[in-house]
TIMI-455598 format. One line per 5 residues: their letters; for each residue x, y, z of N, C-alpha, C. Coordinates in steps of 0.1 Angstrom, whole numbers, plus 5000, padded with zeros to 4 digits. Layout:
N
a) X Y Z X Y Z X Y Z; ...
//
This chain:
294
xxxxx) 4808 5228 4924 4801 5216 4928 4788 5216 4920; 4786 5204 4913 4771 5201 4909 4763 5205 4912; 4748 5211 4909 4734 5208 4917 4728 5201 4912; 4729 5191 4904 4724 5177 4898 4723 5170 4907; 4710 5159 4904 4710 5147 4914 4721 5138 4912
xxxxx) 4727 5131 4919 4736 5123 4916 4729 5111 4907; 4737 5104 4898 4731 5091 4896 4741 5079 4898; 4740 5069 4901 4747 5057 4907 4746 5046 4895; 4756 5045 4894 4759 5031 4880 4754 5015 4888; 4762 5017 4901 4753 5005 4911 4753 5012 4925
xxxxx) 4746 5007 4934 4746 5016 4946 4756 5008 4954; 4756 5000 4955 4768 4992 4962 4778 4988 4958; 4795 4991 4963 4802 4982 4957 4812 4976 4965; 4817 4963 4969 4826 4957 4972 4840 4955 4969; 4848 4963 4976 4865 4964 4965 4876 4959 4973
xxxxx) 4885 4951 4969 4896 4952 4979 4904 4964 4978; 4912 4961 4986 4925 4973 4992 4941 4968 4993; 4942 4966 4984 4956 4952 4979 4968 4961 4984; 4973 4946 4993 4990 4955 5004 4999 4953 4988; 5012 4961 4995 5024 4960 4987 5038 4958 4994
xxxxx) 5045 4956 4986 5060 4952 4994 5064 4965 4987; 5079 4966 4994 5090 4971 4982 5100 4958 4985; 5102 4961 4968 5108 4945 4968 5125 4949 4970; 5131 4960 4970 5136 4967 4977 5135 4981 4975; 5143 4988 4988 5141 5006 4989 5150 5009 4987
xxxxx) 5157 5017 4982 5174 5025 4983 5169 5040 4986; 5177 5047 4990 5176 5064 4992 5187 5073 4986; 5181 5076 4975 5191 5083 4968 5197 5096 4969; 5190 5100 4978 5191 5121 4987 5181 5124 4994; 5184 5139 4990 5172 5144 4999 5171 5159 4997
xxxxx) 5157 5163 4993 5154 5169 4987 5161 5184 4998; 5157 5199 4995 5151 5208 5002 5145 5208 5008; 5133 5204 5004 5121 5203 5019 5124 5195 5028; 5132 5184 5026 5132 5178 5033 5127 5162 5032; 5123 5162 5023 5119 5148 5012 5132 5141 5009
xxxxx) 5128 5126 5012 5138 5116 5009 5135 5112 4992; 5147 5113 4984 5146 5110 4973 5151 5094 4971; 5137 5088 4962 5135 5069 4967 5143 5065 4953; 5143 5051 4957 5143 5043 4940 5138 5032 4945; 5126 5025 4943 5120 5016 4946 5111 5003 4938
xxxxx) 5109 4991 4946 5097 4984 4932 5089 4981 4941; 5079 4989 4938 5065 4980 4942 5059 4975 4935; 5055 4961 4949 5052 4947 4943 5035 4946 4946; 5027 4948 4939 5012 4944 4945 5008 4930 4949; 5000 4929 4961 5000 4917 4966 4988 4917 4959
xxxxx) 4986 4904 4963 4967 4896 4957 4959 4899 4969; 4960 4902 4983 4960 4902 4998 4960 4914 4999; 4947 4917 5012 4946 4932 5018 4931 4934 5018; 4931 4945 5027 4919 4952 5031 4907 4948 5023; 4894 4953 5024 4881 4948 5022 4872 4960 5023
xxxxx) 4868 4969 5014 4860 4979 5016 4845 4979 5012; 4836 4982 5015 4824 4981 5009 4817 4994 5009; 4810 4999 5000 4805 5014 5000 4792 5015 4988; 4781 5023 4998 4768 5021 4994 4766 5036 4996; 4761 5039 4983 4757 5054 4978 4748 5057 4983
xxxxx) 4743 5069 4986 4733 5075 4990 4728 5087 4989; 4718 5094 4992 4715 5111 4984 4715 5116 5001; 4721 5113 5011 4724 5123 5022 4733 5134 5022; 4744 5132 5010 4751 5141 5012 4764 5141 5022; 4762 5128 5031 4770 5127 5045 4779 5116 5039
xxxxx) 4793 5118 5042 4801 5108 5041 4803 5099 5059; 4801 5082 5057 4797 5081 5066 4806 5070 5066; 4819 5064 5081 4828 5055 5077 4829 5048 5092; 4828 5036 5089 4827 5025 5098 4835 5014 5096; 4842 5010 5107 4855 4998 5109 4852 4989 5119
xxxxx) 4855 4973 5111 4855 4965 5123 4871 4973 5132; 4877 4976 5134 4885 4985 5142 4882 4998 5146; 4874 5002 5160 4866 5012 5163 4876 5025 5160; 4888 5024 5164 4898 5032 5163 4900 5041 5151; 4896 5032 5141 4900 5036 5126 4892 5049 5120
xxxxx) 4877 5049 5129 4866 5056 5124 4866 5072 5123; 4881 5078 5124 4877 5093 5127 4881 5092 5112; 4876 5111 5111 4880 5118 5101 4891 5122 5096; 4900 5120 5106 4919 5115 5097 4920 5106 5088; 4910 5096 5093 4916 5079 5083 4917 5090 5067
xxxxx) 4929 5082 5060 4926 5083 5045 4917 5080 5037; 4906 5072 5041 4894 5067 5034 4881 5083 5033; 4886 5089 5046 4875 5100 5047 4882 5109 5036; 4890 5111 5041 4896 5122 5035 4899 5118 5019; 4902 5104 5016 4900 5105 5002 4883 5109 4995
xxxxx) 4873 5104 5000 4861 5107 5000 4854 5122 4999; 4865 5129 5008 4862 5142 5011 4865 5149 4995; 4876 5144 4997 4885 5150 4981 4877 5152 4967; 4868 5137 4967 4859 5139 4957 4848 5148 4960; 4839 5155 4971 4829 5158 4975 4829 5174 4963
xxxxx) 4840 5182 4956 4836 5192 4952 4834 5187 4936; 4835 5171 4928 4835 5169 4916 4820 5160 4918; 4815 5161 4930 4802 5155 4929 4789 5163 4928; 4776 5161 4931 4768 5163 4931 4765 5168 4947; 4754 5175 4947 4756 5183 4964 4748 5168 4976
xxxxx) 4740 5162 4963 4733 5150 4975 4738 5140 4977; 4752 5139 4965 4766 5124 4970 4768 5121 4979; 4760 5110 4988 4767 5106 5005 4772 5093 4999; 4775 5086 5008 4783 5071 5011 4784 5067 5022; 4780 5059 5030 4781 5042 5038 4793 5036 5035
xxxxx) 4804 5038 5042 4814 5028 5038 4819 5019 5054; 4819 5012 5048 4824 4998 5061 4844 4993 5054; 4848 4997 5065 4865 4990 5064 4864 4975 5072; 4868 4966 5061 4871 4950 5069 4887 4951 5069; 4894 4957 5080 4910 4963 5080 4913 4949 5083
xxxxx) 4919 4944 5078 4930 4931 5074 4940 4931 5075; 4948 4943 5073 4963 4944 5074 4966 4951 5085; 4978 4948 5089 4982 4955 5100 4981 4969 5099; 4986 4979 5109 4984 4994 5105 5003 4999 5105; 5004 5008 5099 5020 5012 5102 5034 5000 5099
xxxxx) 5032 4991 5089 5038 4978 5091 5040 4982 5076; 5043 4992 5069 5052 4991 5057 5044 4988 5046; 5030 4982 5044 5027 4976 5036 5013 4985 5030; 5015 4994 5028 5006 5004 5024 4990 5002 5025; 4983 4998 5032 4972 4995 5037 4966 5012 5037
xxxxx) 4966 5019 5044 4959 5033 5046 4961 5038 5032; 4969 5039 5021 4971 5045 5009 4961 5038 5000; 4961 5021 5003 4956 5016 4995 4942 5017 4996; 4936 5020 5009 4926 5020 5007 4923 5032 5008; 4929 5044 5004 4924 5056 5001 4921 5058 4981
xxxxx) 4931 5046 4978 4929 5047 4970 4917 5039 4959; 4914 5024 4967 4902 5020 4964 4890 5027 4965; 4891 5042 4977 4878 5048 4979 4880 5059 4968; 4889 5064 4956 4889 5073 4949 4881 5064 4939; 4886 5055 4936 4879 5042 4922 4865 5039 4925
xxxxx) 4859 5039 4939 4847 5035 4940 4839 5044 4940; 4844 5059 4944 4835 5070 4948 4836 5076 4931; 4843 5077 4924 4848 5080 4911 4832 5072 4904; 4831 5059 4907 4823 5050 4902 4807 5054 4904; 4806 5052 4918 4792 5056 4924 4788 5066 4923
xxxxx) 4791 5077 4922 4792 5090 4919 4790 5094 4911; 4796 5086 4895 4795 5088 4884 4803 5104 4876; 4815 5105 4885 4823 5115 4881 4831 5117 4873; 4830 5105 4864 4843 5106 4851 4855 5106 4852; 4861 5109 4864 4874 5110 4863 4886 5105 4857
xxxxx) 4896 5106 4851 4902 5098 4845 4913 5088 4857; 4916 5078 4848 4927 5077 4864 4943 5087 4865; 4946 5089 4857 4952 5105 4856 4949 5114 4871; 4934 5117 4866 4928 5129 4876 4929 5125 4891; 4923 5109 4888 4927 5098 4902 4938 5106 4911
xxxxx) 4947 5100 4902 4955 5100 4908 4967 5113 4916; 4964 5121 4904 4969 5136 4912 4957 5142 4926; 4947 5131 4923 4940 5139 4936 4949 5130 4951; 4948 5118 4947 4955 5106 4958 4972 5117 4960; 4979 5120 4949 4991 5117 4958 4990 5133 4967
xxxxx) 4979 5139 4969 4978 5156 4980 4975 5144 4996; 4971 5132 4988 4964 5124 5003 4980 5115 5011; 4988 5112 4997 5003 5103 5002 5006 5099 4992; 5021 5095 4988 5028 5095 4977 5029 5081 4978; 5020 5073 4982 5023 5057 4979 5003 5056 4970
xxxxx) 4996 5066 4970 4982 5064 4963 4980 5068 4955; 4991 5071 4948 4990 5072 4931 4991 5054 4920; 5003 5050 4933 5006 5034 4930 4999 5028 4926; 4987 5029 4938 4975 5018 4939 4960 5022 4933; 4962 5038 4931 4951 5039 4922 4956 5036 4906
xxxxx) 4970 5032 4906 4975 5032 4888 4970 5017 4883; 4973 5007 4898 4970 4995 4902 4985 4983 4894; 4995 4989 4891 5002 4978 4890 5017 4981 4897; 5022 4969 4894 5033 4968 4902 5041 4978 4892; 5053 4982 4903 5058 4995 4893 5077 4995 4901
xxxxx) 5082 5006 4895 5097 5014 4897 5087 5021 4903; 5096 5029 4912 5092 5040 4914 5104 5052 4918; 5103 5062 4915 5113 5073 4915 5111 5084 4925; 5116 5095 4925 5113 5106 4937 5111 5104 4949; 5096 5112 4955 5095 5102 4964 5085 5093 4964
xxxxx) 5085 5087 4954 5079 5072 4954 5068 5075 4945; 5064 5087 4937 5051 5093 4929 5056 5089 4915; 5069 5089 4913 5075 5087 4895 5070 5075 4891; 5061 5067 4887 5058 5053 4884 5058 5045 4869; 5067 5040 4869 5069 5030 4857 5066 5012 4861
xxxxx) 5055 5012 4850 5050 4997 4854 5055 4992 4850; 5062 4977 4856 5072 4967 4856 5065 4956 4856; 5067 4946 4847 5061 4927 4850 5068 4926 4855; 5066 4917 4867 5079 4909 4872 5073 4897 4876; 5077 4885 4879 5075 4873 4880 5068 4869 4892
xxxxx) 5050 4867 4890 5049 4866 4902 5046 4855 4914; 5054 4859 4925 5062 4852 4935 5052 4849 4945; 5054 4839 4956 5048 4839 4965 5059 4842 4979; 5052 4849 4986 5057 4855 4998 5046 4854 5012; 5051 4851 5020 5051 4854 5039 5053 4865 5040
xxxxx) 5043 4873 5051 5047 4888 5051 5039 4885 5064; 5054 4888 5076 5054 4887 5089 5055 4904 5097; 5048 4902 5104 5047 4918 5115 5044 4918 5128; 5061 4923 5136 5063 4917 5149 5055 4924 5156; 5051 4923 5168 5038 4933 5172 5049 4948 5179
xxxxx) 5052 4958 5173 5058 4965 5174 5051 4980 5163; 5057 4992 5162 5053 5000 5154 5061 5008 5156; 5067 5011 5143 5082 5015 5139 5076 5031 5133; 5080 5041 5141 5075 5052 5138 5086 5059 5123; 5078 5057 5110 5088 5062 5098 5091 5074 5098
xxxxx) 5088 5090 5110 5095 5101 5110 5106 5099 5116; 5107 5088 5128 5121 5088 5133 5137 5080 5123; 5123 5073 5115 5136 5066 5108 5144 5077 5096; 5133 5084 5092 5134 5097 5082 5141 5102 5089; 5142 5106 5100 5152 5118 5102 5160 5115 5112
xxxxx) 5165 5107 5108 5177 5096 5123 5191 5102 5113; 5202 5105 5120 5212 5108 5113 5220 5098 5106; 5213 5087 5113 5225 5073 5107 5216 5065 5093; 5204 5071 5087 5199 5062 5083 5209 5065 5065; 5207 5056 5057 5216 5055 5044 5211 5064 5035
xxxxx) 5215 5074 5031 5210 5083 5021 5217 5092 5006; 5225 5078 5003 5233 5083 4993 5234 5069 4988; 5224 5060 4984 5225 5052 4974 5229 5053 4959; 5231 5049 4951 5234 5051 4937 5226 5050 4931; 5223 5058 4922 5210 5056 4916 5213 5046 4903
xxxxx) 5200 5036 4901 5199 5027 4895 5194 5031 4883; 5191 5024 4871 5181 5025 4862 5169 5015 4863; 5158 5018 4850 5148 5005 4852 5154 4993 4848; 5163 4989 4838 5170 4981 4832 5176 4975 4841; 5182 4982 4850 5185 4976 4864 5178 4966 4873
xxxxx) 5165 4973 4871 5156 4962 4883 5154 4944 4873; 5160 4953 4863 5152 4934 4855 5168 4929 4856; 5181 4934 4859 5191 4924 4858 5191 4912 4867; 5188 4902 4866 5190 4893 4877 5203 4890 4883; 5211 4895 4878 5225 4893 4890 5224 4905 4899
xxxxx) 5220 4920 4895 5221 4929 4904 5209 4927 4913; 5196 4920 4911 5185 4915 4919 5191 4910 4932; 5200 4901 4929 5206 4893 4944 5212 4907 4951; 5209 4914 4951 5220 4929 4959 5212 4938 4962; 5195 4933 4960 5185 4944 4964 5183 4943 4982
xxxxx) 5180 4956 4984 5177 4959 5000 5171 4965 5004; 5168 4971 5015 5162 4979 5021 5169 4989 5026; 5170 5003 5025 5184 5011 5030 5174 5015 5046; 5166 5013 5047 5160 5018 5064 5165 5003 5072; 5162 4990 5064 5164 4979 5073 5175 4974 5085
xxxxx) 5187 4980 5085 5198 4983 5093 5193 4990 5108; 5190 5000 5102 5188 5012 5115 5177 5007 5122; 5160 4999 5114 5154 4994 5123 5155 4987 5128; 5166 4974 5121 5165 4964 5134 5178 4964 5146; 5183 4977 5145 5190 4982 5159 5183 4992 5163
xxxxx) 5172 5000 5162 5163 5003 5174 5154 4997 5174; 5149 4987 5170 5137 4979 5172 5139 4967 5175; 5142 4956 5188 5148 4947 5186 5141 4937 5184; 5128 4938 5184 5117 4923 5181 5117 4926 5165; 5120 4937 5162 5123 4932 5143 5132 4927 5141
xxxxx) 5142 4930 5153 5156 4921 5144 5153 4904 5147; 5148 4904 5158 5145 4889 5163 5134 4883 5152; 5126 4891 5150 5115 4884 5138 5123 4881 5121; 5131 4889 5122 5137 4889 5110 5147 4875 5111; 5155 4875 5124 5162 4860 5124 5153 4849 5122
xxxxx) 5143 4846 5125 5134 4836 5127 5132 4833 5110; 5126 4844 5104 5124 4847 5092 5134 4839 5080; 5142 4843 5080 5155 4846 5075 5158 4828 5075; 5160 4823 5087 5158 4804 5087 5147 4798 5077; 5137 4805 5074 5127 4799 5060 5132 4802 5050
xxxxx) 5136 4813 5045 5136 4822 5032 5148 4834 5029; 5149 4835 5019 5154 4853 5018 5143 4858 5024; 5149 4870 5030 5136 4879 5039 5144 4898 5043; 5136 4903 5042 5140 4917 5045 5125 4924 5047; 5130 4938 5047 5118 4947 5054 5114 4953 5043
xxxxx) 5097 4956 5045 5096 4963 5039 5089 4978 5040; 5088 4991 5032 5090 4999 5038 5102 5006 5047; 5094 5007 5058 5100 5014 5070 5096 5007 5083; 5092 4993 5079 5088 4983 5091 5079 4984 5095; 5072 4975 5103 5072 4968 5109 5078 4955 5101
xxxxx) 5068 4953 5094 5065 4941 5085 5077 4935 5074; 5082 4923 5077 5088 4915 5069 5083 4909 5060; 5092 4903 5052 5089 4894 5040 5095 4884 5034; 5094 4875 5033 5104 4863 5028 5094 4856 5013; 5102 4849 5005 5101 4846 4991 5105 4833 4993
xxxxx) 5089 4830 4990 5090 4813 4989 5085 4806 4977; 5092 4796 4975 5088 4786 4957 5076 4783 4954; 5068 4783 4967 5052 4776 4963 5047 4784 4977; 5034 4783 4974 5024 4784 4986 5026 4772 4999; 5030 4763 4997 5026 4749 5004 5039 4756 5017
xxxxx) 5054 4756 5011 5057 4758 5018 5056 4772 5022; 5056 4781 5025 5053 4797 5027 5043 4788 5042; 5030 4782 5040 5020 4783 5045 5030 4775 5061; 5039 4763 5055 5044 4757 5064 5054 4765 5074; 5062 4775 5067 5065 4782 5076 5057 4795 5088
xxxxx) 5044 4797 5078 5034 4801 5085 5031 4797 5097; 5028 4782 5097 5024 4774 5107 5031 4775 5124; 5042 4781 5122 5056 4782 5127 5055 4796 5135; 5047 4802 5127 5050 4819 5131 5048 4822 5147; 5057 4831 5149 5058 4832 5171 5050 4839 5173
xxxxx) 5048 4838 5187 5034 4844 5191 5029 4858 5194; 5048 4863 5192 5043 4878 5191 5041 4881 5175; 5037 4872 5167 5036 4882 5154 5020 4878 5147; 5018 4888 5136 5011 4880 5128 5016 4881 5118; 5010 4872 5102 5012 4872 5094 5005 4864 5086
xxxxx) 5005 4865 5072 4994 4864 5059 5003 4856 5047; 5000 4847 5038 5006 4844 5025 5000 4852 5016; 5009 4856 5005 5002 4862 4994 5007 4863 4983; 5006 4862 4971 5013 4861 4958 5009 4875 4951; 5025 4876 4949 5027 4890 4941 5022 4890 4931
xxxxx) 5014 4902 4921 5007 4901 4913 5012 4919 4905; 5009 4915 4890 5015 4928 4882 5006 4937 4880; 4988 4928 4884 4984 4940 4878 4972 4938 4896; 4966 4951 4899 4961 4949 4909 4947 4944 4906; 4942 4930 4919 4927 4929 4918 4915 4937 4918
xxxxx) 4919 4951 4922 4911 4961 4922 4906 4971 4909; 4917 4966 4903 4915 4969 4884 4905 4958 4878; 4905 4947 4882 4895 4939 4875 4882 4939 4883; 4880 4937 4896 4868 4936 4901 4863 4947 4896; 4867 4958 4893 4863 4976 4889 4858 4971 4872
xxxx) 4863 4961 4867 4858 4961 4854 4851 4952 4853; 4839 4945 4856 4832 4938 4855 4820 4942 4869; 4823 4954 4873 4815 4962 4884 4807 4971 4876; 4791 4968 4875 4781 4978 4868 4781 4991 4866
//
């Protein structure tokens, strides 16, 4: 660790925390340890979380949510924070405020993403140099979905979900509905009926558009026969749009032509759910606000 004073490029910075889909999941095995081996596309939304974080020479890392719940020292945001504290300076504190927007546990990588907006801002404030390389081997010790979102674009992804090849793909507007339920992903991992001998694809694959019509979710089955307000949300769904899960659920998603209508089936949405419009995007907002950030 440093004994340098820290110096700050700006003391404050404002970043989002951009959700993702998988535009589908397949499960191709399963490791030894016990690791599900993926083949997946994540899709970055424009939509998500809201972090703000103001440097300081206390030394204390300090984290506050409009969701009181969120504030211990498990959240990913600490513990991403923590991770930088031996590439810093010994008087590096931080002030961080979570505006949590996204649901919690609903498939859409919210806790990754914003572990991984707090590696780019603390990386910044801090003045640590890191590469995003370095980034990101520190994110995936924190979860194998925070290498994605510190790489910041929509991607393939291989293994379990850390292999990342960036993909353009056309971007779409989508509904992403979440029935008030919480679909615990160890039970889905290790349920004996869930699908885990998919075929493995290539990248070439994800750009065929005939084999696109045949993309899925291999957990989507098993959730919505033990979860039955996903399956119910999903029929509802499914009457607007193509729609499937994503992740390991809660949260659905349907693919709509324009915003106008997305918003109209919005309008519609039941009262046990919520849900957000958002247009998929190839490269993440959090890459640009970071480049025009002092």
């Amino acid at each position: 660790m440093s004994s340098q004073q820290p110096t700050f490029k700006n003391s404050t910075l404002t970043l989002p925390a951009p959700a993702k889909l998988n535009l589908f999941l397949h499960i191709t095995g399963r490791r030894a340890d016990g690791y599900h081996l993926l083949q997946t596309l994540f899709q970055i939304l424009d939509t998500g979380d809201e972090i703000q974080f103001s440097a300081n020479q206390t030394g204390v890392i300090k984290l506050s949510c409009n969701d009181l719940s969120l504030e211990g020292n498990d959240n990913l945001i600490y513990r991403a924070a923590l991770a930088l504290k031996p590439y810093a300076a010994a008087a590096a504190g931080v002030d961080i405020f979570l505006l949590k927007n996204l649901p919690m546990g609903g498939g859409l990588g919210g806790g990754s993403s914003d572990a991984a907006t707090t590696l780019h801002a603390l990386n910044k404030l801090w003045d640590l140099g890191l590469s995003i390389a370095e980034l990101a081997a520190i994110g995936l010790k924190l979860g194998a979905d925070v290498p994605l979102f510190v790489e910041g674009y929509t991607a393939f992804a291989e293994g379990v979900g850390e292999k990342l090849q960036p993909m353009a793909m056309p971007e779409k507007t989508y509904l992403v509905v979440t029935p008030a339920c919480h679909v615990s992903t160890a039970e889905i991992f290790t349920h004996p009926d869930l699908i885990r001998n998919s075929p493995v694809i290539s990248a070439a694959d994800v750009l065929n558009s005939e084999l696109q019509k045949n993309w899925r979710n291999d957990c989507q089955s098993l959730v919505v026969r033990l979860y039955p307000l996903v399956a119910i949300t999903l029929q509802w769904l499914v009457e607007y749009a193509p729609s499937r899960m994503t992740g390991t659920g809660a949260s659905l998603f349907a693919e709509f032509p324009d915003e106008l209508s997305a918003r109209r089936a919005l309008a519609d949405l039941p009262a046990n759910c919520r849900g957000f419009v958002a247009r998929g995007v190839n490269r993440s907002p959090l890459l640009a606000v970071l480049e025009h950030a002092v």
